[in-house]
N, C-alpha and C positions, 0 to 999 in steps of 0.2 A: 334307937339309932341304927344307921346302916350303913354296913361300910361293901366295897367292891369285893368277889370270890376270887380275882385275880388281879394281881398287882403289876404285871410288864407285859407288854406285848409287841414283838418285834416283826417289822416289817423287811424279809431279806429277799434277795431278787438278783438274776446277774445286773450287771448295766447295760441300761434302756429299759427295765420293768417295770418305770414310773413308781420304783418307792416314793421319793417326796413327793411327787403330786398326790397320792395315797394317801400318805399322812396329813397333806394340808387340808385332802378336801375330808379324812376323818376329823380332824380337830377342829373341824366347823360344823359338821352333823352330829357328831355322834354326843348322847346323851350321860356319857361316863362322865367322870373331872379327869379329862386327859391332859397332859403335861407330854412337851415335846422334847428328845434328847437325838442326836444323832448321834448314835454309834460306831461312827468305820473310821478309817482310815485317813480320809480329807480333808486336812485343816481347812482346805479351802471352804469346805460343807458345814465345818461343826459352829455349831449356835454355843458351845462352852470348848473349849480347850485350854491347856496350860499354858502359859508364856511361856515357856522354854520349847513347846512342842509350835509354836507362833513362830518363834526367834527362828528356830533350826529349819520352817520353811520358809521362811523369809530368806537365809542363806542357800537353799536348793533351787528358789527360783532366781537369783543372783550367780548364780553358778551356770543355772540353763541360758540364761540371757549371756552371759561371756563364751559358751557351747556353741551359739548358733551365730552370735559376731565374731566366732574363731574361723566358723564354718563359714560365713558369707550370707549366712541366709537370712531372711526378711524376718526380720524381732514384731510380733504380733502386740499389738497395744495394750491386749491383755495376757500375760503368760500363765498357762497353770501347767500343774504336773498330772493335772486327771490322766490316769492309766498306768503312771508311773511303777504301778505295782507287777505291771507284767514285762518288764524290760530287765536285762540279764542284772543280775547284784552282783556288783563289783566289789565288796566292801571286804577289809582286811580282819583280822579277830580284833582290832582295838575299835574297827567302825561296826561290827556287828554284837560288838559287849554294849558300847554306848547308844544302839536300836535299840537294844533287850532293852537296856534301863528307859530309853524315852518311851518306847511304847505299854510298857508293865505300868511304868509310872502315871501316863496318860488315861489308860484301863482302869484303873483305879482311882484315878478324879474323874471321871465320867461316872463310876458304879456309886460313891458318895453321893453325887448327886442326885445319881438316881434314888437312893436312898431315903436322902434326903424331901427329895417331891414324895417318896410315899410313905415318910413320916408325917405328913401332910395334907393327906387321905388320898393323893393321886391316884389314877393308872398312870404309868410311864409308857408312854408309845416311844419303841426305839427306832428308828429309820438307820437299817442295816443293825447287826450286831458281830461283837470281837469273836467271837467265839465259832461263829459260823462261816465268819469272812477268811480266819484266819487259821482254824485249828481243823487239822486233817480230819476226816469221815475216821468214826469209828472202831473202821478195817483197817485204816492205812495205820495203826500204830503196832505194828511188829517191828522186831529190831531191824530187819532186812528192808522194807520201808520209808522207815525213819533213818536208816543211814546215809541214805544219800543227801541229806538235809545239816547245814550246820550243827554245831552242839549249843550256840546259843538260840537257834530257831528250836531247838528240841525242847532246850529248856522254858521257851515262850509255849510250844503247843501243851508243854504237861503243865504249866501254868492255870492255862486257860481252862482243858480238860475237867479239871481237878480241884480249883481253887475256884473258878471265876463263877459267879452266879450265872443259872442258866434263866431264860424268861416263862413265863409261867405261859405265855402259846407264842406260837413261833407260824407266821405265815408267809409261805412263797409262795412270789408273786411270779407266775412262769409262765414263756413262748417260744415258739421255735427261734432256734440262737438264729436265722437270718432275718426273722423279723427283728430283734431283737440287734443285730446289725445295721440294719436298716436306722434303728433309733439313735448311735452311736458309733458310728464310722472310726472312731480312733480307737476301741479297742478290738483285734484279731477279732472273724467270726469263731474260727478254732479257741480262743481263750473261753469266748463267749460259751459254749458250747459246754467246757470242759468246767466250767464253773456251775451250768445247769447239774450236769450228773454229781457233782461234788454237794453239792449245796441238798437235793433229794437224799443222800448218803447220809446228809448229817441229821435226818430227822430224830435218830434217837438223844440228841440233846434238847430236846422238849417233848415235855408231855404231853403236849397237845401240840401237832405240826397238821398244819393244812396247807394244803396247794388250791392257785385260786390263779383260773386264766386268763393274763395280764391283756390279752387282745381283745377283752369284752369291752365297753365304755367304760367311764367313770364311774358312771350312777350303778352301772351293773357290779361292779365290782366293789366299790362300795358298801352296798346294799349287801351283795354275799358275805362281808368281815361284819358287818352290823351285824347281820343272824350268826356269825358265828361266836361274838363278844356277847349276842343278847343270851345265850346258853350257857357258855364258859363265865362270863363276867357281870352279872345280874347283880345286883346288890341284896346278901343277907343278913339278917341283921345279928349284932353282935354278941358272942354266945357271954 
């Protein structure tokens, strides 16, 4: 019998790097037993999330819609909060205790499942992951640092740091942040930008990180994660 040398493999990238289109068109080539999870932030995105973590955007986009009929302006047919993450947090300590718990809690039904598919003999391809999206570069945790940041944001990053499973290779997916605005008009090229250098910073949360440039084609980029799963992720057989 033969089982895979690696069990997760996360695809992170700012927005516009074409993670998902990467995982769809890997989960149709590629010769592993892949199994699909997305990892980030976007109820709107995820193929599993909790009902309470459903529920509470169901009420964020009910909240935007009375935001923009307060304001006068044109309610779009379809509303989402994509980007919603880089707009000021207004939340009081009773709304950022009750973050900590939906997003800890959500982190942790995501990572069973993962679990789960590679009790199963899976690889887990992640499209995006918590750890990368969310938890500061290596450097940034000094007390001077971290203090500008809540106490329950602090206690999410030594979470993640320290507790949360890291993926067994970790690929980004990267381009110059104006192309990469180009592909996504609603988030700052500045965010964009500062999310590439953060996201390169975080390579010491896997042992295996590669950079792969997101402006080649499909088939090209593709073909370069396929050589790099056919090294890392071959199947040896069971000791």
């Amino acid at each position: 019998m033969t089982k895979p040398r690696c069990s997760t493999i996360a695809l992170i990238g700012p927005d516009g790097s074409g993670k998902s289109t990467v995982a769809a068109a890997l989960m149709s080539q590629s010769v592993l037993p892949l199994k699909y999870l997305y990892m980030g932030t976007s109820i709107e995105s995820s193929n599993h999330a909790l009902f309470t973590s459903r529920l509470a955007h169901r009420w964020k986009v009910r909240q935007h819609k009375k935001s923009l009929q307060k304001q006068g302006a044109a309610i779009p047919e379809q509303i989402t909060l994509h980007g919603a993450e880089h707009r000021v947090d207004k939340r009081g300590k009773l709304g950022g205790g009750i973050r900590l718990l939906r997003r800890v809690s959500e982190e942790i039904y995501r990572q069973l499942i993962s679990w789960g598919y590679q009790g199963l003999g899976n690889v887990v391809l992640y499209d995006r992951h918590f750890l990368f999206d969310a938890c500061p570069p290596p450097d940034d945790f000094s007390e001077h640092r971290l203090s500008a940041h809540r106490l329950t944001d602090r206690i999410h990053f030594w979470f993640l740091k320290n507790l949360y499973p890291r993926p067994d290779i970790a690929i980004l997916l990267d381009a110059p942040s104006q192309t990469l605005f180009a592909r996504k008009q609603e988030i700052p090229v500045e965010h964009l930008e500062d999310d590439r250098i953060k996201l390169k910073k975080r390579k010491a949360y896997s042992h295996n990180f590669f950079v792969i440039d997101c402006t080649q084609s499909i088939n090209d980029i593709v073909d370069e994660i396929n050589q790099i799963l056919d090294k890392h992720c071959s199947k040896k057989p069971f000791a």
